[in-house]
HTML snippet that shows the backbone in 3Dmol.js (N, CA, C, O; Angstrom):
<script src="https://3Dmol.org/build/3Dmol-min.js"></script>
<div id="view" style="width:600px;height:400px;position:relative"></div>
<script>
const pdb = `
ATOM      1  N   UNK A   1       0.855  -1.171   0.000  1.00  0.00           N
ATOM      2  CA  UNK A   1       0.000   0.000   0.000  1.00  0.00           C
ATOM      3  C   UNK A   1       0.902   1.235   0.000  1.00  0.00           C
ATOM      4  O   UNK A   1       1.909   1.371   0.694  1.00  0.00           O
ATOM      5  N   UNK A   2       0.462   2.014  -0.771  1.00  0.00           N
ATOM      6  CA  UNK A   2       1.202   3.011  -0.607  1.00  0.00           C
ATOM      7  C   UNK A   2       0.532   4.800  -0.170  1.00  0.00           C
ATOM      8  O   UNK A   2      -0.593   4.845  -0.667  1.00  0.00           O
ATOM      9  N   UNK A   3       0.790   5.918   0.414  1.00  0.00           N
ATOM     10  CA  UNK A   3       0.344   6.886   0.894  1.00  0.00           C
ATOM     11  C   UNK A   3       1.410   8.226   0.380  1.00  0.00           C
ATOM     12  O   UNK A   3       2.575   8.531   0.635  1.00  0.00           O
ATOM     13  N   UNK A   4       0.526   8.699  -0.311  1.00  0.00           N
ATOM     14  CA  UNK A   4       1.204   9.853  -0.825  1.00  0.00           C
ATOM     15  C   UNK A   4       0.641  11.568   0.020  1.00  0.00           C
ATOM     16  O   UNK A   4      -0.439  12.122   0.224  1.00  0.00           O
ATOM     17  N   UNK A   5       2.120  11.884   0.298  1.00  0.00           N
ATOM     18  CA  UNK A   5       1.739  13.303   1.164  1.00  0.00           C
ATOM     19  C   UNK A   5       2.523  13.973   0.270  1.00  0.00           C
ATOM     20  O   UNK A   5       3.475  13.579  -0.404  1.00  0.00           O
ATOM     21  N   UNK A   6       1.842  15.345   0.381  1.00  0.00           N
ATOM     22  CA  UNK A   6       2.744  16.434  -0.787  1.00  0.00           C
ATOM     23  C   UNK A   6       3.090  17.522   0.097  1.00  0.00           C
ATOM     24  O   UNK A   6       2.123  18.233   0.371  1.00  0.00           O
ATOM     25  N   UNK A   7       4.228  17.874   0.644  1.00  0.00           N
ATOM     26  CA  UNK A   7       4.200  19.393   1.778  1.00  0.00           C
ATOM     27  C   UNK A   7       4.778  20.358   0.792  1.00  0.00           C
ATOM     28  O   UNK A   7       5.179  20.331  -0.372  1.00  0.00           O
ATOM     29  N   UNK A   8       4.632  21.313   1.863  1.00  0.00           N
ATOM     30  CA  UNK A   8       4.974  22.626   0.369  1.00  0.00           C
ATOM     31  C   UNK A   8       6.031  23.151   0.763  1.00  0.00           C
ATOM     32  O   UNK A   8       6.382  24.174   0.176  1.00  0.00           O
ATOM     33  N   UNK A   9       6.947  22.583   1.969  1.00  0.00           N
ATOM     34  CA  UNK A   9       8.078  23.356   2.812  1.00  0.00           C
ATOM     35  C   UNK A   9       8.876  22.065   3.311  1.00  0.00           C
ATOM     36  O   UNK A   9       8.447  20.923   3.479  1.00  0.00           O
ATOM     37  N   UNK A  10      10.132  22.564   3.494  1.00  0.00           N
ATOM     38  CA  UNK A  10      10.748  21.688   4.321  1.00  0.00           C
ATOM     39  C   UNK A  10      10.647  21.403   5.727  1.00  0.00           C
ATOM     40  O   UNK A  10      10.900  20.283   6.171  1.00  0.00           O
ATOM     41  N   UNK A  11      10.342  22.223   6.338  1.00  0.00           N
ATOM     42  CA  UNK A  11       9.510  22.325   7.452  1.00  0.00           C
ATOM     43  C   UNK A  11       8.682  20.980   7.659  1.00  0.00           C
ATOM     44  O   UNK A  11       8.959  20.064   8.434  1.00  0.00           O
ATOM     45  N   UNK A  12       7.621  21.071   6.805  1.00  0.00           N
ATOM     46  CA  UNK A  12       6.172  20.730   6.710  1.00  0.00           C
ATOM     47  C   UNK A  12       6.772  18.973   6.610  1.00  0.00           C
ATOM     48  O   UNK A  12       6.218  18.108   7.289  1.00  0.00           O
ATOM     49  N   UNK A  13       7.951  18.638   5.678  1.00  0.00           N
ATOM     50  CA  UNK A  13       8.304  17.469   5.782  1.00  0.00           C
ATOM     51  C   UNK A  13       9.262  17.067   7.086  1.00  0.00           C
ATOM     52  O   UNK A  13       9.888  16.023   7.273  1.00  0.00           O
ATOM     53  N   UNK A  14       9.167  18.155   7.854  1.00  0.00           N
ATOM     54  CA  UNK A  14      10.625  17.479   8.891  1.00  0.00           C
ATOM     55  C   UNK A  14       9.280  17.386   9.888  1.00  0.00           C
ATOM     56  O   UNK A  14       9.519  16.925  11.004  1.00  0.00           O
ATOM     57  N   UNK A  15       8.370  17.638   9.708  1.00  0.00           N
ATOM     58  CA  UNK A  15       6.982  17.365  10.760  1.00  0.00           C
ATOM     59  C   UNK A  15       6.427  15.928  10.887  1.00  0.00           C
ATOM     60  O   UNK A  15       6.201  15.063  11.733  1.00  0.00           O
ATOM     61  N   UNK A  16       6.353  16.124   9.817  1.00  0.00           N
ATOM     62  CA  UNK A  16       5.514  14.596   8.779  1.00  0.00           C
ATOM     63  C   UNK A  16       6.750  13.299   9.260  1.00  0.00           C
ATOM     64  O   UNK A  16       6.331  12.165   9.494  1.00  0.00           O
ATOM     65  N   UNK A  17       7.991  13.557   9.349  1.00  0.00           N
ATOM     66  CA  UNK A  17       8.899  12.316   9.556  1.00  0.00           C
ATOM     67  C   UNK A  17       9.338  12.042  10.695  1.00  0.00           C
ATOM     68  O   UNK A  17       9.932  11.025  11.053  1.00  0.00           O
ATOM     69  N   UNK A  18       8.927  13.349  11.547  1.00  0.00           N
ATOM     70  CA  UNK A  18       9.464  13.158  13.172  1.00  0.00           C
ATOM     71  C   UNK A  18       7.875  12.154  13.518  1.00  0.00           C
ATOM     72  O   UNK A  18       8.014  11.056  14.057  1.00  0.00           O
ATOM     73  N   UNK A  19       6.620  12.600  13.197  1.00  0.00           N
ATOM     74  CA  UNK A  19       5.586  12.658  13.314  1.00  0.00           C
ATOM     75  C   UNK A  19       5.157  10.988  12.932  1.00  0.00           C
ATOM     76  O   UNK A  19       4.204  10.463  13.508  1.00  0.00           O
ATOM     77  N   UNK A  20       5.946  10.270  11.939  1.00  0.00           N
ATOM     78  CA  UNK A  20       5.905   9.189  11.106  1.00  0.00           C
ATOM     79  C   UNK A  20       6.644   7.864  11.687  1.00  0.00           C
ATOM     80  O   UNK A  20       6.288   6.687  11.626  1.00  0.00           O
ATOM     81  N   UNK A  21       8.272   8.698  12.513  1.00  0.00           N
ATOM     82  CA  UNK A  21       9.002   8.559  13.319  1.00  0.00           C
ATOM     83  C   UNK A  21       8.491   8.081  14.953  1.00  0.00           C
ATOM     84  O   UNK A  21       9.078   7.245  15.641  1.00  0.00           O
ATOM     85  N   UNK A  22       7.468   8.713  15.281  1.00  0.00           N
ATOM     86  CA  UNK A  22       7.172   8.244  16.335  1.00  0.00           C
ATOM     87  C   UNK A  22       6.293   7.525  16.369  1.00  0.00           C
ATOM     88  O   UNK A  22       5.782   7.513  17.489  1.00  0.00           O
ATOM     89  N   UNK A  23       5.584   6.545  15.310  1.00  0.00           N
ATOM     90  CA  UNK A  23       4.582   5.335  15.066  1.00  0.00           C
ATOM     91  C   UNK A  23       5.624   4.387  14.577  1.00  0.00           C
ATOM     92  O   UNK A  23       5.120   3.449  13.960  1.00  0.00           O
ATOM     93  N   UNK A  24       6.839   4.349  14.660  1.00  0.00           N
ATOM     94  CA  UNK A  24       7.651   3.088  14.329  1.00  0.00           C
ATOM     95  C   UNK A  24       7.437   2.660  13.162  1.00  0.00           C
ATOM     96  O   UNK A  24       7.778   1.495  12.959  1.00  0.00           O
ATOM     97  N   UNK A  25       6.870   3.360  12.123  1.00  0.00           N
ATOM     98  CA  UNK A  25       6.797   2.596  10.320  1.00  0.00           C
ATOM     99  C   UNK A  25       8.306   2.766   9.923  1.00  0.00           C
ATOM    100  O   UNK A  25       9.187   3.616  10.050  1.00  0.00           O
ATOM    101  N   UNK A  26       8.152   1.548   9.389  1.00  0.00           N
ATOM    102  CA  UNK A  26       9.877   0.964   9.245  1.00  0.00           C
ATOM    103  C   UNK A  26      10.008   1.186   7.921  1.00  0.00           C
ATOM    104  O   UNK A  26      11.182   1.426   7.639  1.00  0.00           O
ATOM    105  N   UNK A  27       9.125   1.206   6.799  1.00  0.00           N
ATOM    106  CA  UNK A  27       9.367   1.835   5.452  1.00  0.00           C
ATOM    107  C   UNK A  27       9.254   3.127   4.958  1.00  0.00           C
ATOM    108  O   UNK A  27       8.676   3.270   3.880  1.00  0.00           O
ATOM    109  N   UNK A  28       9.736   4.179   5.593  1.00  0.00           N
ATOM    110  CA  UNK A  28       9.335   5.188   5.037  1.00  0.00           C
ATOM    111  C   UNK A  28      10.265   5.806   4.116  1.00  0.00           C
ATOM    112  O   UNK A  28      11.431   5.977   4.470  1.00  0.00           O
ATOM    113  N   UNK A  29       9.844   6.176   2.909  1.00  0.00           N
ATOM    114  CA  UNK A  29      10.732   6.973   1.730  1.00  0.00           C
ATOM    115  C   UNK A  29      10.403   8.408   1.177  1.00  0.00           C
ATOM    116  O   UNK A  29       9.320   8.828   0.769  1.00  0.00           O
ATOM    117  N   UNK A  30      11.439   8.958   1.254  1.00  0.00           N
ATOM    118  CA  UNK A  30      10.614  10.665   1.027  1.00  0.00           C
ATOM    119  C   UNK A  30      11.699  10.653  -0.740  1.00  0.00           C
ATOM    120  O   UNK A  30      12.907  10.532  -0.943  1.00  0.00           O
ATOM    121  N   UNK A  31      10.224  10.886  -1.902  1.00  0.00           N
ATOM    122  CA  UNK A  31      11.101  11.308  -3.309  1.00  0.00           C
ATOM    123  C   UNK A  31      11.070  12.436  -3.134  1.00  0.00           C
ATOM    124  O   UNK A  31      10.160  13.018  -2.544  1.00  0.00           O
ATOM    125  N   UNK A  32      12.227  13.042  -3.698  1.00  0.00           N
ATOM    126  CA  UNK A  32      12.189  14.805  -4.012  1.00  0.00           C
ATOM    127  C   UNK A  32      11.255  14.763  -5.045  1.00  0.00           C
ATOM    128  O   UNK A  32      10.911  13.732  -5.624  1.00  0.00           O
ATOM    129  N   UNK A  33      10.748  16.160  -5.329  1.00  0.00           N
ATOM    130  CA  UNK A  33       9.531  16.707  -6.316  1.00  0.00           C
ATOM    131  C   UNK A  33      10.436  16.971  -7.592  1.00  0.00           C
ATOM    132  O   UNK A  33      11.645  16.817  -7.423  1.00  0.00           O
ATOM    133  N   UNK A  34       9.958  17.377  -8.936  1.00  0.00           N
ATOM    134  CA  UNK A  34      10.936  17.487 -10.103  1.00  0.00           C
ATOM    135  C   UNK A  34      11.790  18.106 -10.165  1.00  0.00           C
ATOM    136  O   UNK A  34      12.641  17.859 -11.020  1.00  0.00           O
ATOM    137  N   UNK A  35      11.965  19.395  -9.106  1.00  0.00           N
ATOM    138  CA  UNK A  35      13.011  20.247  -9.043  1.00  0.00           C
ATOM    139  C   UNK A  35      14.054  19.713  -8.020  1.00  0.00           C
ATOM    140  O   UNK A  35      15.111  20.282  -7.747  1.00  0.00           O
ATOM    141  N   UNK A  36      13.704  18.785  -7.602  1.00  0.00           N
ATOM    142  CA  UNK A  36      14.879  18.677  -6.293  1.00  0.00           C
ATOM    143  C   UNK A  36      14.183  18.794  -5.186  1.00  0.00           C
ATOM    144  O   UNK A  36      13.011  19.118  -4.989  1.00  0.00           O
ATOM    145  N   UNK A  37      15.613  18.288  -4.022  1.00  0.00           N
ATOM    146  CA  UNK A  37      14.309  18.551  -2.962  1.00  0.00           C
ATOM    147  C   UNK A  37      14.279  19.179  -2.214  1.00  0.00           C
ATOM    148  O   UNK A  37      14.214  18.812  -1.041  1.00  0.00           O
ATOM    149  N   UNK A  38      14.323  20.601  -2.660  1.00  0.00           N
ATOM    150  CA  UNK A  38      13.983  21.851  -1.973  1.00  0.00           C
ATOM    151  C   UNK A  38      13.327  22.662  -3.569  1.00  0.00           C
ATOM    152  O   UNK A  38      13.560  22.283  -4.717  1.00  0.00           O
ATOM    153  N   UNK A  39      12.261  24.147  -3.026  1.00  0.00           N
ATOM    154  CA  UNK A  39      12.100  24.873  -4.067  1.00  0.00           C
ATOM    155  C   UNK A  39      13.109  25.012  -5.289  1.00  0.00           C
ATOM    156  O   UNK A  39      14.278  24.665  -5.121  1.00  0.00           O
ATOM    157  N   UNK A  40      12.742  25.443  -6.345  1.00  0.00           N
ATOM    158  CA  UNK A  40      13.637  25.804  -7.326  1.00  0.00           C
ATOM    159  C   UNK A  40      13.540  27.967  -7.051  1.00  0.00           C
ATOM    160  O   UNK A  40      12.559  28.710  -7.082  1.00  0.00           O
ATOM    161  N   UNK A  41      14.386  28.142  -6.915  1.00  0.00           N
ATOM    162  CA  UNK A  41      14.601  29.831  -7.003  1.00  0.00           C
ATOM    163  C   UNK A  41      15.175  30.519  -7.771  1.00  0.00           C
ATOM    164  O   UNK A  41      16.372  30.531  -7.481  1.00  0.00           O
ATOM    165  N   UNK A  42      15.003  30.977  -8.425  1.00  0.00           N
ATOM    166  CA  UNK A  42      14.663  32.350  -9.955  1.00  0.00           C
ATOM    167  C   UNK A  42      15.109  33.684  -9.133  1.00  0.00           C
ATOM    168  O   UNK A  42      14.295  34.249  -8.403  1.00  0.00           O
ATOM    169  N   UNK A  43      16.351  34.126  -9.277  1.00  0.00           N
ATOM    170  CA  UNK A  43      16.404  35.310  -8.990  1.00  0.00           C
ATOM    171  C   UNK A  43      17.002  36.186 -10.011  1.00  0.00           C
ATOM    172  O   UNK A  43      17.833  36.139 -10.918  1.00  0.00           O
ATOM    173  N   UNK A  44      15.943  37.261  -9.265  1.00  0.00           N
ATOM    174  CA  UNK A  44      15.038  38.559 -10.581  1.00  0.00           C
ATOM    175  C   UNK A  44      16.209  39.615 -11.277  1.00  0.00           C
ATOM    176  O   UNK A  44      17.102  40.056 -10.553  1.00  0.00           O
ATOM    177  N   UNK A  45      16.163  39.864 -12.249  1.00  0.00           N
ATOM    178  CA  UNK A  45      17.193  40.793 -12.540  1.00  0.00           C
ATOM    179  C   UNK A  45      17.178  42.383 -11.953  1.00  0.00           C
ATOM    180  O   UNK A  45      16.308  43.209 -12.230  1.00  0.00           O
ATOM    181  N   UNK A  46      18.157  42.575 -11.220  1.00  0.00           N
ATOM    182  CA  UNK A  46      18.259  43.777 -10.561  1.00  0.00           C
ATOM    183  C   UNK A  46      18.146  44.480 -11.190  1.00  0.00           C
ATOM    184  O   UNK A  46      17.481  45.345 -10.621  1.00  0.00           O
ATOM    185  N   UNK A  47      18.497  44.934 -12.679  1.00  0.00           N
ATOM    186  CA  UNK A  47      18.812  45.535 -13.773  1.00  0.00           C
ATOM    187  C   UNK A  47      17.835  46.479 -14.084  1.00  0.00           C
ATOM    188  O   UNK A  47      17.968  47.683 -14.303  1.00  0.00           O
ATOM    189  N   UNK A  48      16.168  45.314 -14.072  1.00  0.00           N
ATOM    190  CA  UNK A  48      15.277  45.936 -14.270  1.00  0.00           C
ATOM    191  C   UNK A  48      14.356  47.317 -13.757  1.00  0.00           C
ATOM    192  O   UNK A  48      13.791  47.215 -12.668  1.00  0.00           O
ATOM    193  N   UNK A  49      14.222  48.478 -14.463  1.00  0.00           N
ATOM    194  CA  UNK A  49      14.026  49.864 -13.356  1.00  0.00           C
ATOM    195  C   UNK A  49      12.003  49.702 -13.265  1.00  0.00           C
ATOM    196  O   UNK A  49      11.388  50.195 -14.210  1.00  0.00           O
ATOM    197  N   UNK A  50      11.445  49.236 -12.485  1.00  0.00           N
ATOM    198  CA  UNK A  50      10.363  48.985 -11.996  1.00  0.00           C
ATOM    199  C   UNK A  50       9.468  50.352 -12.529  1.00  0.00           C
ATOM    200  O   UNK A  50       8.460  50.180 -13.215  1.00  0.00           O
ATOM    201  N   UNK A  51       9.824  51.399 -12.238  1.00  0.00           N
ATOM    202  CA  UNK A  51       9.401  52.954 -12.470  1.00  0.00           C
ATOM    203  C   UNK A  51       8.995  52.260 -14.096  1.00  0.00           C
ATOM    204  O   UNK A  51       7.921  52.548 -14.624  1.00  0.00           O
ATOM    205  N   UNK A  52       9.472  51.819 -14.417  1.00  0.00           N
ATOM    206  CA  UNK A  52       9.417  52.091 -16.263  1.00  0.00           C
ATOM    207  C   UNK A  52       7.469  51.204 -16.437  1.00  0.00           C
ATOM    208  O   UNK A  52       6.776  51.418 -17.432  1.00  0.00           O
ATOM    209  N   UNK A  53       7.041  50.387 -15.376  1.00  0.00           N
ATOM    210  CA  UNK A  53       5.766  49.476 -15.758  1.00  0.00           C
ATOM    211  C   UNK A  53       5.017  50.512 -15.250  1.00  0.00           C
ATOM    212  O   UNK A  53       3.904  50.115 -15.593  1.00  0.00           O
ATOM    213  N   UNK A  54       4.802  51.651 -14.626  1.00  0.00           N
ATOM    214  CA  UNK A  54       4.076  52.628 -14.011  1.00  0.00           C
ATOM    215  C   UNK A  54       2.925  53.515 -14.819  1.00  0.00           C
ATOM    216  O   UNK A  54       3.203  54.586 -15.358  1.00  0.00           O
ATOM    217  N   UNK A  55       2.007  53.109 -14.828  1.00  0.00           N
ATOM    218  CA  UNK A  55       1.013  53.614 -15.893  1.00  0.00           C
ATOM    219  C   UNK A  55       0.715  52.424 -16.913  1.00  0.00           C
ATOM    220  O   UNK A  55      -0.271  52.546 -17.640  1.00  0.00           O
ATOM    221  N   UNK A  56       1.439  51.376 -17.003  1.00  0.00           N
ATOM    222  CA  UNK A  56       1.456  50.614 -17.923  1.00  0.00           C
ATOM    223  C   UNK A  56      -0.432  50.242 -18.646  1.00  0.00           C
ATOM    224  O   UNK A  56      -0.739  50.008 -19.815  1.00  0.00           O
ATOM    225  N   UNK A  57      -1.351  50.324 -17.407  1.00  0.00           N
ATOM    226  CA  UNK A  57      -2.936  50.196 -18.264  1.00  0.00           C
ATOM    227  C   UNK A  57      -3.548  51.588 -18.141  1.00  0.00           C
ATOM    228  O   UNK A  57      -4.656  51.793 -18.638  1.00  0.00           O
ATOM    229  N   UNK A  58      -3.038  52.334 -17.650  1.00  0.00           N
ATOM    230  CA  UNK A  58      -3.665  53.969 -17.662  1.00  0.00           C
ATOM    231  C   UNK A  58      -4.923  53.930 -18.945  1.00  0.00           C
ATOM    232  O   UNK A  58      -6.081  54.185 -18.614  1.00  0.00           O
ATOM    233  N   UNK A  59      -4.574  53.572 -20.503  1.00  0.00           N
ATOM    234  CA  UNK A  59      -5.426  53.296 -21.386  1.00  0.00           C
ATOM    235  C   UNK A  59      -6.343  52.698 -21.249  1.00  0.00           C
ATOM    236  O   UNK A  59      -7.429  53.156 -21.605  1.00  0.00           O
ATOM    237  N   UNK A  60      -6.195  51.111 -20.522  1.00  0.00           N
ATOM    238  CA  UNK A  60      -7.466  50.413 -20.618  1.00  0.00           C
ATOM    239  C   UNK A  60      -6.885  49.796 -19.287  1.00  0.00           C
ATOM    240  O   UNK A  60      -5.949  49.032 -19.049  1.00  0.00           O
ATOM    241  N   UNK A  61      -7.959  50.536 -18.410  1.00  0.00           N
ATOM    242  CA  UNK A  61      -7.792  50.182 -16.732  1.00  0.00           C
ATOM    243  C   UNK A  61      -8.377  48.360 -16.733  1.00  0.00           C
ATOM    244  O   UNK A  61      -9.015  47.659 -17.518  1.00  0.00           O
ATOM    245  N   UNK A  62      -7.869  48.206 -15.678  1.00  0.00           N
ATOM    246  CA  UNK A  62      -8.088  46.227 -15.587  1.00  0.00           C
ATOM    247  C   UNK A  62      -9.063  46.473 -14.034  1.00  0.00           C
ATOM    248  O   UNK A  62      -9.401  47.572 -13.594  1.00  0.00           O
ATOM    249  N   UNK A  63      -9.309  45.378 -13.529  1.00  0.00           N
ATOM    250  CA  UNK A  63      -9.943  45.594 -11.948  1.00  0.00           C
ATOM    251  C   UNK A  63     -10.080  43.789 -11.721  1.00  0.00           C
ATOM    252  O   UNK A  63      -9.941  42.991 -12.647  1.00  0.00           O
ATOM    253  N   UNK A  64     -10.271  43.542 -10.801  1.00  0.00           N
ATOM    254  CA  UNK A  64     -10.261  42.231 -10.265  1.00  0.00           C
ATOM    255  C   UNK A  64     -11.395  41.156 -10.757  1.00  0.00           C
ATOM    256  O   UNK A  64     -11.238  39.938 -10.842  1.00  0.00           O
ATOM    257  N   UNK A  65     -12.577  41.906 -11.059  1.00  0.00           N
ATOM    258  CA  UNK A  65     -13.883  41.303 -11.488  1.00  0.00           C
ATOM    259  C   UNK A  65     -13.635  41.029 -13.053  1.00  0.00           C
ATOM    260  O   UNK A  65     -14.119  40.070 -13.654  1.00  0.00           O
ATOM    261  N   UNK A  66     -12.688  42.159 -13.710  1.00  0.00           N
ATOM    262  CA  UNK A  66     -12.722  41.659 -15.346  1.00  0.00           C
ATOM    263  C   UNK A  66     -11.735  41.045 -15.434  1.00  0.00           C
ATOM    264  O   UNK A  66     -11.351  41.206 -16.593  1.00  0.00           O
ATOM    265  N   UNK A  67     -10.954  40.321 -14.831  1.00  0.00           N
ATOM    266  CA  UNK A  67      -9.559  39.798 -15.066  1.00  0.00           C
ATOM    267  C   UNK A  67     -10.157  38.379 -14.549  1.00  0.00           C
ATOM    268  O   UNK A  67      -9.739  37.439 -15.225  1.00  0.00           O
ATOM    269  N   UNK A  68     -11.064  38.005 -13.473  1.00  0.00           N
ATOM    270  CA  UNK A  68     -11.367  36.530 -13.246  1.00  0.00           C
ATOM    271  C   UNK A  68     -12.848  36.176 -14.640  1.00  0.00           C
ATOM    272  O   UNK A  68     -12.962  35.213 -15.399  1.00  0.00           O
ATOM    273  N   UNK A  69     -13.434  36.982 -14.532  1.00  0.00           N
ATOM    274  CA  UNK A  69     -14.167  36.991 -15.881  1.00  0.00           C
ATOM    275  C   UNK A  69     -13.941  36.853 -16.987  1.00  0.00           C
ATOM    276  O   UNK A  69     -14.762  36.512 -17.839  1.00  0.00           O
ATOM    277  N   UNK A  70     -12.636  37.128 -17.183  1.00  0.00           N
ATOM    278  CA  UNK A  70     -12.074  37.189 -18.931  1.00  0.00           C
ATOM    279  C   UNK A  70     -11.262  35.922 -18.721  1.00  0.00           C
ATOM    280  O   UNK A  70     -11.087  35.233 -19.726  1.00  0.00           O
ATOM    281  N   UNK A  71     -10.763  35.528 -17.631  1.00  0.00           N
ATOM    282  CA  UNK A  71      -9.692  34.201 -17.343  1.00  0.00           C
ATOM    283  C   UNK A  71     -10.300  32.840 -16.935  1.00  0.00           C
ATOM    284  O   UNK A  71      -9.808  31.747 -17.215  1.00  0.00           O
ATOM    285  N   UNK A  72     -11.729  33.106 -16.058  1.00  0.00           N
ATOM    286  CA  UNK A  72     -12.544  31.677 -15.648  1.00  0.00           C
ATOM    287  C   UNK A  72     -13.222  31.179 -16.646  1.00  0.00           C
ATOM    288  O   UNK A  72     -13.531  30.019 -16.375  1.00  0.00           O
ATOM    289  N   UNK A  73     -13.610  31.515 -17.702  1.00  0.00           N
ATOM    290  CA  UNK A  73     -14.741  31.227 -18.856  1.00  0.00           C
ATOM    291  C   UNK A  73     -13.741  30.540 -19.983  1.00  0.00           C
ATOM    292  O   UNK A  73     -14.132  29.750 -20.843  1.00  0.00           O
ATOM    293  N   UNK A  74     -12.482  30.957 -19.829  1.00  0.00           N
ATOM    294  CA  UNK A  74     -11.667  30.476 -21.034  1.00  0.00           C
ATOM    295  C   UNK A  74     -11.673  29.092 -21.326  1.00  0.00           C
ATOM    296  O   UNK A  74     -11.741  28.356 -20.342  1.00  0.00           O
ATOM    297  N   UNK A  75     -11.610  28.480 -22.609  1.00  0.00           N
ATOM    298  CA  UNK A  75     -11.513  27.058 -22.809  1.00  0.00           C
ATOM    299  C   UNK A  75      -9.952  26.117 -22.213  1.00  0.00           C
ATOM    300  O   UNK A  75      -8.920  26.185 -22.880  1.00  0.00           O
ATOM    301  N   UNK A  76      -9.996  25.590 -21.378  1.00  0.00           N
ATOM    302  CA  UNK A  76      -8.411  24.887 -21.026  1.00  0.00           C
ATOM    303  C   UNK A  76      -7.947  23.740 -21.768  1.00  0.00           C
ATOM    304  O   UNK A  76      -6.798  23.324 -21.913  1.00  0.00           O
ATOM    305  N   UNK A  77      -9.034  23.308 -22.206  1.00  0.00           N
ATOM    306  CA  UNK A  77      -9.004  22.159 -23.526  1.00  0.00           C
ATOM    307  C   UNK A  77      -8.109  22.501 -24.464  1.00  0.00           C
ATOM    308  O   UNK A  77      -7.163  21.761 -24.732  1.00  0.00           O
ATOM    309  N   UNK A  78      -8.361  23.952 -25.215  1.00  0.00           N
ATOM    310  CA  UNK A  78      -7.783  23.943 -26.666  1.00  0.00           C
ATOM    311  C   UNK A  78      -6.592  24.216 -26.403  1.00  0.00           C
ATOM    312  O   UNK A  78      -5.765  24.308 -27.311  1.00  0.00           O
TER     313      UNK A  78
END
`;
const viewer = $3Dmol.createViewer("view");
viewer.addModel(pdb, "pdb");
viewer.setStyle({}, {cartoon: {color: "spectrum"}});
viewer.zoomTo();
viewer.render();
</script>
């Protein structure tokens, strides 16, 4: 039988094995996720001057109601 847990932190897995640890299960195996087994981290180019996206919809303002409206209805199929 097998039991699949997914944590989202390392933390969350050092819980789960102390926690797993103290019921005496003698098989336990932790796979890393596709990136390894910790997050994968992307760091941002400093380069970029933020000031420059400022006004960027001034033309055609966005708001929270037309952005889940124009994004929930979409087909995920095609």
């Amino acid at each position: 039988m097998r039991v699949t847990i997914e944590a989202v932190d390392i933390q969350e897995v050092e819980k789960i094995l102390f926690f797993l640890k103290s019921l005496n299960i003698k098989n336990v195996e932790v796979i890393p996720g596709p990136s390894g087994p910790g997050p994968s981290i992307t760091k941002g180019d400093k380069k970029v001057d933020p000031r420059l996206l400022f006004g960027i919809w001034k033309d055609n303002p966005r708001n929270l109601e037309g952005i889940r409206a124009a994004n929930w209805k979409r087909n995920w199929n095609a």
